[in-house]
N, C-alpha and C positions, 0 to 999 in steps of 0.2 A: 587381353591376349588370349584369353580362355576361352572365351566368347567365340573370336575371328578362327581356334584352330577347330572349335568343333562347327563351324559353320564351312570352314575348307572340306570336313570332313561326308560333309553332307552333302556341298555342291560335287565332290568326286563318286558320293554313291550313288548318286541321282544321274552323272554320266554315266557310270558304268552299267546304268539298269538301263539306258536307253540305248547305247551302244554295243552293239550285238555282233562283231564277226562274225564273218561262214566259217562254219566249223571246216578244219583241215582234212577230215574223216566224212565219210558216209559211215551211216547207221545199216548194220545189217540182221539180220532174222533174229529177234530177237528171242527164240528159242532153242537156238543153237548150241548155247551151254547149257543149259539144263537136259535137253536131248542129247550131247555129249555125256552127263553126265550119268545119267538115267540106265545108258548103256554095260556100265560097272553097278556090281552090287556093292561095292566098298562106299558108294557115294553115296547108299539109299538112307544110313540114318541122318546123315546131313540134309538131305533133300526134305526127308519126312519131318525137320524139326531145324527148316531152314529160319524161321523169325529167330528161335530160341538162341541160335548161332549165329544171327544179325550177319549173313555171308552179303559179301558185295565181292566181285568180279567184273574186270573191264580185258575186253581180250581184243589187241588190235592185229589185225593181221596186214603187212607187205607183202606190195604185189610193186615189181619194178618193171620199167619198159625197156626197149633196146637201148634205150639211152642212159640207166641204171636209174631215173627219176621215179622215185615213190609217190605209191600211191596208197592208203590206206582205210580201212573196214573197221570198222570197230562194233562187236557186239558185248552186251551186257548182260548180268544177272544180280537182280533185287538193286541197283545202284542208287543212290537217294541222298543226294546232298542235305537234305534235311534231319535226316538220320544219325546222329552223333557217335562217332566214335574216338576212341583213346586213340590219336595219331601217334603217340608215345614218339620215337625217333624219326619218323617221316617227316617230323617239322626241320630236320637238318638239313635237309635238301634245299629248300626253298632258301634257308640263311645260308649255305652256304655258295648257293647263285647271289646272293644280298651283297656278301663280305665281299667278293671277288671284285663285284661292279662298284659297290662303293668306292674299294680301294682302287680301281681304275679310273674313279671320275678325278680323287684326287691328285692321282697321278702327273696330271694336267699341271699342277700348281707347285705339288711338293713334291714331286719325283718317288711316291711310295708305289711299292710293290707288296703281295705276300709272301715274298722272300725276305723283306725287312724285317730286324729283330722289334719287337715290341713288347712294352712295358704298361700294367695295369694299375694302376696307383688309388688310394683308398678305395677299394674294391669292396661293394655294401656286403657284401657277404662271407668274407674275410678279415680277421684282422693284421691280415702282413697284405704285403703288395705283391703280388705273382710275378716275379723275376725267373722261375725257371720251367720248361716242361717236361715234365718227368719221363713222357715216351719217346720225345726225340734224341736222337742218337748224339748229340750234343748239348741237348738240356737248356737251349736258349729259345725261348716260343717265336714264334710266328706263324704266323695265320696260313701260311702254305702248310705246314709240319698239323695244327689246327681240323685244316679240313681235312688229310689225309687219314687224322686218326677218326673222324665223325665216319668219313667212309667204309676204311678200314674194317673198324672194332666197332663203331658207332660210341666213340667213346664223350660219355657227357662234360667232363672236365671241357674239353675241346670247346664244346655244344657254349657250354658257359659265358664263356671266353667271345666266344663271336657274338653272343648275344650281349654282352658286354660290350663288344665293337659296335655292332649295327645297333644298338638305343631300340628298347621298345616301340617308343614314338616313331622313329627311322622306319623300321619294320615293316610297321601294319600302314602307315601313310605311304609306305611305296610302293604294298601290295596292290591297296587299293587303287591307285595310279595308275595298274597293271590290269589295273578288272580283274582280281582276286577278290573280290569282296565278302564271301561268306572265310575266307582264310583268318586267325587270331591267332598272334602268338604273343602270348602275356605271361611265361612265366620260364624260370631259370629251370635245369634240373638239380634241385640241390632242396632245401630249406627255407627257401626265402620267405618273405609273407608279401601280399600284395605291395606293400607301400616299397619293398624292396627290388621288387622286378621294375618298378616303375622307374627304378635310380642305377643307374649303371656309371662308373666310376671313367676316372681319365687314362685317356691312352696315349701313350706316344711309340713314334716310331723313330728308331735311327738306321742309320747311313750303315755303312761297311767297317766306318773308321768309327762307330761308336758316338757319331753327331748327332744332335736331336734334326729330324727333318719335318717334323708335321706333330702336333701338341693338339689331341681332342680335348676338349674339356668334359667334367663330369655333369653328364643330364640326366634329368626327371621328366616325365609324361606327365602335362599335366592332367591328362584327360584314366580313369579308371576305367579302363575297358572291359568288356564281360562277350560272354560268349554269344555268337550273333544265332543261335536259337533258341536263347534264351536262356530258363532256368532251366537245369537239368538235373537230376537226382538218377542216379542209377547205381542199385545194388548195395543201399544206404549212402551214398556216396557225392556230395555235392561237385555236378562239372561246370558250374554258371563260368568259371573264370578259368577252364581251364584251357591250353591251346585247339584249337580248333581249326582241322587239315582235309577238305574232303577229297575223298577219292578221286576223283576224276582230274580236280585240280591237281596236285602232286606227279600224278599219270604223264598230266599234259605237257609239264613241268621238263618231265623226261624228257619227253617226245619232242621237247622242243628244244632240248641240246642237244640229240643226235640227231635231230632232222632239222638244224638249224634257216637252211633256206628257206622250209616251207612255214617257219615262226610267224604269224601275225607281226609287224612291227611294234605294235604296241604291248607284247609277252616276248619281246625280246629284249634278253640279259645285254649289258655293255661288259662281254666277254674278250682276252684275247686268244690269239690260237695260241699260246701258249696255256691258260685255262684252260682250255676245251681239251687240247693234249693231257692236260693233267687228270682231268673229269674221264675221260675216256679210258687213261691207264688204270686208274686208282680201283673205279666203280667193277671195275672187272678181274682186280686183280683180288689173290688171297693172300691173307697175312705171312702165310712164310715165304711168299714171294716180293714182301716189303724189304726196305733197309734198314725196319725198325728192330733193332735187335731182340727187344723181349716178345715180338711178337715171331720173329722165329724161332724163338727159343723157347717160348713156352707154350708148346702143342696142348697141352692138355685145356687150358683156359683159351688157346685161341687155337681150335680144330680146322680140321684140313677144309673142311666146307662153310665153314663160319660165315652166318649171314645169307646164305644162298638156300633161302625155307624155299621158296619156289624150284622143284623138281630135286634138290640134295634132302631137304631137312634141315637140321643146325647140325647136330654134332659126327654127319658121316664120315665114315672112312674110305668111303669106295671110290674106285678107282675116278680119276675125272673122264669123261665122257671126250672123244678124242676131237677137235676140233670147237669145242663148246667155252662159249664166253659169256657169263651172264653181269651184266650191268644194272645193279641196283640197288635199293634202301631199303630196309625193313626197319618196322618196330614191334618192342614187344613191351606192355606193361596192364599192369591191372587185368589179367587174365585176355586181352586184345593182342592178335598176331597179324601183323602186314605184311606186305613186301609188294613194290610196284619194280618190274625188273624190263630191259629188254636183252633178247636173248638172239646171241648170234654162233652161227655155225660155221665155221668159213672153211671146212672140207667140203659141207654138205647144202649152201647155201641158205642152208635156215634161219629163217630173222622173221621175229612176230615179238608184241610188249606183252605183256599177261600183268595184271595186278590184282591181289584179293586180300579183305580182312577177313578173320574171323571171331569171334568171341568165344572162349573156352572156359568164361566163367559161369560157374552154377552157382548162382544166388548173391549173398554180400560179396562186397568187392574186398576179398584176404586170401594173402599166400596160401591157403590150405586149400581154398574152390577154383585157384586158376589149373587149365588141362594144359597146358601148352605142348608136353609129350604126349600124352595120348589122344588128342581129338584136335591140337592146333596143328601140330608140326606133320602128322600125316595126311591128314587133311593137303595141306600147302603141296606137299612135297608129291604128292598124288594126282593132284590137279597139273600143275605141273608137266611133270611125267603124261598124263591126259592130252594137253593140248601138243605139248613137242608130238606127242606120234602122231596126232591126228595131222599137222604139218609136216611131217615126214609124206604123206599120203593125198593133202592135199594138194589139187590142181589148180599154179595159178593164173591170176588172170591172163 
């Protein structure tokens, strides 16, 4: 059996390196952002000491016809799928298009929804069974309340939890299905040790009345997966196993639940419009405008801009920008700050995606060398700021 799943694994990497879609995008000047940036002096030590800050940037810009159908540009700076970085929370995006669809295929058989309650039973890296979730406003999980908190707060408990639902194995055999192939997600956020992430416990789901309606059993990967470029050591730091999320994919990821029609069929989700309502409320909303109590309750650990590095920063207070919606994921760990966002204006008709990491770590990878206030978060929030005006001014097609 071991044999037949890594040799499934091969005959789908082997399609995926010969099947090439047209890209949905043209490529455009590819010195566009760096001559954007070049223009501000705030940008030059970034520029002057752009390896050290390992910067990637993907900037797509909309351009719609009379018929409101998109069309879209996309230029680049340093972008390098080969290039490893800490994806830290951006792997939540992709599982949480995973859990949705999964739970949609079963649907078919056993009537499960993400609104169904569910239960986690000998969970490897617990020893109780997760019967409650502490951020929903009635403390009973489900995988709707789940991804809302990953979006929300980006909170990992959640993160867990659906990795726990979608099976390691599950994951990455579907990613690659999907021609994600450089995509790994091999580990919980928590403690675990490899042979733990590879075990993820049983789930069941009930009904309304508390009926069991669908009973997962607990699976193991039998395959050890490792990071697809290899070994990696950065900052004394072994990454050979850790997830791995590149840029451009995660981007595309976006781009392809709000511009759902122009999706490749083969990188599209088995979403409903009820999903896609969810994914569009959520991704744009801020925590005090949840129904989650402690997250409007508690300003101070969940600030007014929470999450929104791209043109806010993390913890502003200023005022929101009138008409402005920003849609997206960020991560931040091991001295690495992301965020792939798309941004829409609907007084002012502005919509373009912007995504960038940056690295704020000097030297070994410890709490004391990560910059994330002063060299990640202004960074982000400047850039940002950068392209919206430059789109403000921009002529389009």
């Amino acid at each position: 059996m071991l044999k037949i799943r890594m040799l499934l694994l091969l005959i789908i990497f082997l399609f995926n390196v010969a099947y090439c879609p047209a890209q949905i995008y043209k490529l455009g000047d590819p010195s566009l952002l760096n001559s954007l940036m070049e223009k501000d002096d705030f940008f030059k030590p970034y520029l002057n000491d752009a390896e050290k800050y390992e910067i990637q940037i993907i900037y797509t810009q909309i351009d719609r016809d009379s018929q409101q159908h998109p069309t879209f540009t996309q230029y680049s700076y340093q972008l390098n799928s080969k290039r490893f970085f800490n994806p830290a929370s951006l792997v939540k995006w992709p599982l949480i298009l995973l859990g949705m669809e999964k739970v949609n295929n079963l649907n078919r058989d056993y009537g499960t929804t993400i609104y169904n309650k569910v239960e986690f039973t000998g969970n490897p890296d617990s020893t109780t069974n997760i019967k409650t979730d502490y951020l929903a406003h009635d403390k009973t999980p489900r995988l709707a309340n789940y991804i809302k908190e990953m979006i929300l707060v980006s909170d990992n408990d959640a993160y867990n939890r659906m990795y726990d639902f979608l099976g390691q194995e599950y994951i990455n055999m579907r990613l690659l299905e999907m021609g994600y192939d450089s995509i790994r997600v091999m580990l919980r956020f928590d403690n675990s040790n490899r042979m733990q992430n590879r075990t993820t416990p049983a789930v069941n789901f009930y009904d309304d009345k508390d009926s069991l309606i669908y009973k997962q059993p607990a699976a193991t990967n039998p395959v050890q997966l490792s990071n697809p470029l290899g070994a990696i050591i950065k900052g004394g730091r072994d990454y050979s196993y850790f997830n791995n999320v590149p840029l451009q994919d995660v981007n595309d990821m976006m781009l392809y639940v709000f511009f759902r029609d122009v999706a490749p069929f083969k990188k599209s989700f088995n979403l409903t419009e009820k999903d896609y309502e969810l994914l569009y409320k959520y991704t744009a909303m801020y925590p005090r405008e949840s129904e989650f109590p402690l997250f409007k309750k508690n300003k101070r650990k969940y600030p007014v801009h929470l999450k929104k590095y791209l043109y806010y920063g993390k913890n502003s207070v200023l005022p929101d920008l009138p008409g402005l919606r920003i849609h997206n994921m960020v991560g931040e760990s091991h001295g690495t700050l992301s965020d792939v966002a798309y941004f829409v204006n609907t007084k002012t008709g502005i919509e373009f995606m912007l995504s960038a990491v940056i690295n704020t770590c000097d030297g070994k990878i410890t709490p004391a060398n990560y910059h994330y206030k002063d060299i990640g978060q202004p960074f982000l929030r400047k850039l940002g700021r950068t392209i919206y005006e430059y789109e403000k001014q921009r002529r389009k097609h």
